[in-house]
Every structure is written in structure tokens, then in C-alpha cells.
C-alpha positions as CSV (number, residue, x, y, z in Angstrom):
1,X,13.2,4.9,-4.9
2,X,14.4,7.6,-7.2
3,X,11.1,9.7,-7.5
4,X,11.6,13.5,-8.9
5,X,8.8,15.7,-6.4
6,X,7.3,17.6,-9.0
7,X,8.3,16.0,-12.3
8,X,7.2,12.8,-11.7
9,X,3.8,11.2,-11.8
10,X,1.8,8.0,-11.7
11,X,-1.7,8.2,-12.9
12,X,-4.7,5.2,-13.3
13,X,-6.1,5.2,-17.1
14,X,-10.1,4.0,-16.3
15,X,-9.6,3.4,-12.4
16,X,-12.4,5.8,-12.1
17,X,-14.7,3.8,-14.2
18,X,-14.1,0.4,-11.9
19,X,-15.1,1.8,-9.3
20,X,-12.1,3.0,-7.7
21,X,-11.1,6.4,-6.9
22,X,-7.5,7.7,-7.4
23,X,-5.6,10.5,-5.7
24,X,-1.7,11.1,-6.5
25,X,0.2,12.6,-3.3
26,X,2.9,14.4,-4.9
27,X,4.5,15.1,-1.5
28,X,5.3,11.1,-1.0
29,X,5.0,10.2,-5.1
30,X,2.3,7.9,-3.8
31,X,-0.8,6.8,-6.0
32,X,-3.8,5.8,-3.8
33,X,-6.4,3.8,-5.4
34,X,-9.5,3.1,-3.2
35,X,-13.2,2.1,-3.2
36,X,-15.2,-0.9,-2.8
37,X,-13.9,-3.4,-5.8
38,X,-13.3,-6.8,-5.9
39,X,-9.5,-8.0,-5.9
40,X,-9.9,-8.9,-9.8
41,X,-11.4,-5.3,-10.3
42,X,-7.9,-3.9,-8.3
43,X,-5.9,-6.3,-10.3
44,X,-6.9,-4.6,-14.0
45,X,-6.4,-1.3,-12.4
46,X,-3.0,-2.0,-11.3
47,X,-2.3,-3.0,-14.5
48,X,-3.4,0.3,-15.9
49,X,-1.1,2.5,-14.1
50,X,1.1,4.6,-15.6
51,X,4.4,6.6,-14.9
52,X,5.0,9.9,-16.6
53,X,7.6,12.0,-15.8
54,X,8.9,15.4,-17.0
55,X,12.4,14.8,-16.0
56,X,15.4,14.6,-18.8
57,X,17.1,12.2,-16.1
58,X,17.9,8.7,-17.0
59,X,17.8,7.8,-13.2
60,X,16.2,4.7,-12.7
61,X,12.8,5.0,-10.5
62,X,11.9,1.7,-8.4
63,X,7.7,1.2,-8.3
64,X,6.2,-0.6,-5.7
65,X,2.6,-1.5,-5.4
66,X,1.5,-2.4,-1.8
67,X,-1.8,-3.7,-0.8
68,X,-4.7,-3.2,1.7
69,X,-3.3,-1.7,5.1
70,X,0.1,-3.1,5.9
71,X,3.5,-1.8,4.7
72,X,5.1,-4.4,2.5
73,X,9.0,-5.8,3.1
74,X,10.5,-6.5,-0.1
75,X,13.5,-8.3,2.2
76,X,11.1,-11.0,3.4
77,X,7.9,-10.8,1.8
78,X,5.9,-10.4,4.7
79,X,3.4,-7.0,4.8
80,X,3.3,-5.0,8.6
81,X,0.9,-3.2,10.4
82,X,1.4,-1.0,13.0
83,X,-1.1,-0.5,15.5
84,X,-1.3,2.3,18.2
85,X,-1.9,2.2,22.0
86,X,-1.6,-0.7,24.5
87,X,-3.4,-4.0,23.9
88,X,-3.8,-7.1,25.5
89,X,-1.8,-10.1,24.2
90,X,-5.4,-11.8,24.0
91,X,-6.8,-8.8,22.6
92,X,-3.6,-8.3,19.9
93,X,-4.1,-12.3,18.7
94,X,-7.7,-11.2,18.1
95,X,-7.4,-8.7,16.4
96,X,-4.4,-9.9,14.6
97,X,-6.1,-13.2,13.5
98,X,-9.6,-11.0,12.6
99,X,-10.3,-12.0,9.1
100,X,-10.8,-8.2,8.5
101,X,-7.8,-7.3,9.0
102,X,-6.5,-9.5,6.6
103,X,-4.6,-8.3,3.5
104,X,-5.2,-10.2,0.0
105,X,-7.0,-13.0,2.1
106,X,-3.1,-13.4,4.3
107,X,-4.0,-13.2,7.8
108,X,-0.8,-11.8,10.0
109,X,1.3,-12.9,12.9
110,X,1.7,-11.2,15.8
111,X,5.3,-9.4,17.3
112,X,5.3,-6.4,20.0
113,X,7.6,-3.9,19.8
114,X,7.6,-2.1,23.6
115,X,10.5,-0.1,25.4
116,X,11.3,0.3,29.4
117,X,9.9,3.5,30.7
């Protein structure tokens, strides 16, 4: 929380070099980092972001770093994944427990969300 559209910045010293390609949304004040590295390879270019701001603020800015394809809760640690259309429950389990779907080697659990209509 706490990010400044337009005075604020994060930015990847070397990601390019590893491999991975960077792209700053300054809409959302999200970094993405992408491209076909190892976890290790992700792991030193996490560690080589930066934040720059322009702002005179002392506001505190909150920085979380989520991986792979699920939205991470920091209330219980788990990471989500929402996925559109209607499925199967078989079909949901599978592709649930698909180890390509995992995130940092975690495969997920399954929960519906579905409304009357």
C-alpha cells in the first residue's frame, strides 16, 4: 500500500541480463519480471529490485513480491487463483492438482465460489 502513481518506481538492476524481462505498470505500481529462469535465477533478481521514488513524503510504502500465477494472502499465507468459466469438480481437482499449475513447487487446493441464478 501507499504507492504515489507517477512518483514512484520499482526497477530490476541486471534482470535483463538473467534472462528475465522487466516491465513497470505505472497505472498499478506493479513490477513484472518474466522469462524462462530458474527459481534461483528469480531469487537474485528479486533481490535486485529497487524502489525510487520522487516524492518528498515520508509515507510509508508496503512492497510485496508475489509469485507465479496466484494472488498471494498475507492473512494466511496461502496464494489464489482464479479461474474462469464452468468446470467439472473432476475436471477442477485436475487441473488444480496439475503440477503445472503449481506455484514455487506448492500445488493448490480446490474451493468454488458459485451464486444462484
Amino acid at each position: 500500500g501507499g504507492y504515489e502513481k507517477g512518483k514512484d518506481f520499482l526497477q530490476c538492476t541486471g534482470c535483463n541480463a538473467k534472462d528475465i524481462v522487466t516491465e513497470f505498470d505505472g497505472e498499478k505500481g506493479i513490477l513484472y519480471l518474466t522469462g524462462k529462469a530458474t527459481i534461483a535465477t528469480y531469487g537474485a533478481a528479486l533481490a535486485n529490485v529497487e524502489f525510487k521514488t520522487t516524492s518528498s513524503s515520508a509515507k510509508m510504502r508496503e512492497l510485496i513480491m508475489n509469485y507465479g500465477h496466484g494472488l498471494f494472502s498475507r492473512k494466511n499465507h496461502h496464494f489464489y487463483d482464479y479461474v474462469k468459466g464452468k468446470h467439472s469438480w473432476i475436471d477442477a481437482q485436475a487441473k488444480c492438482a496439475d503440477e503445472s499449475n503449481d506455484i514455487l513447487g506448492l500445488v493448490g487446493y480446490l474451493m468454488t465460489i458459485s451464486s444462484q441464478g
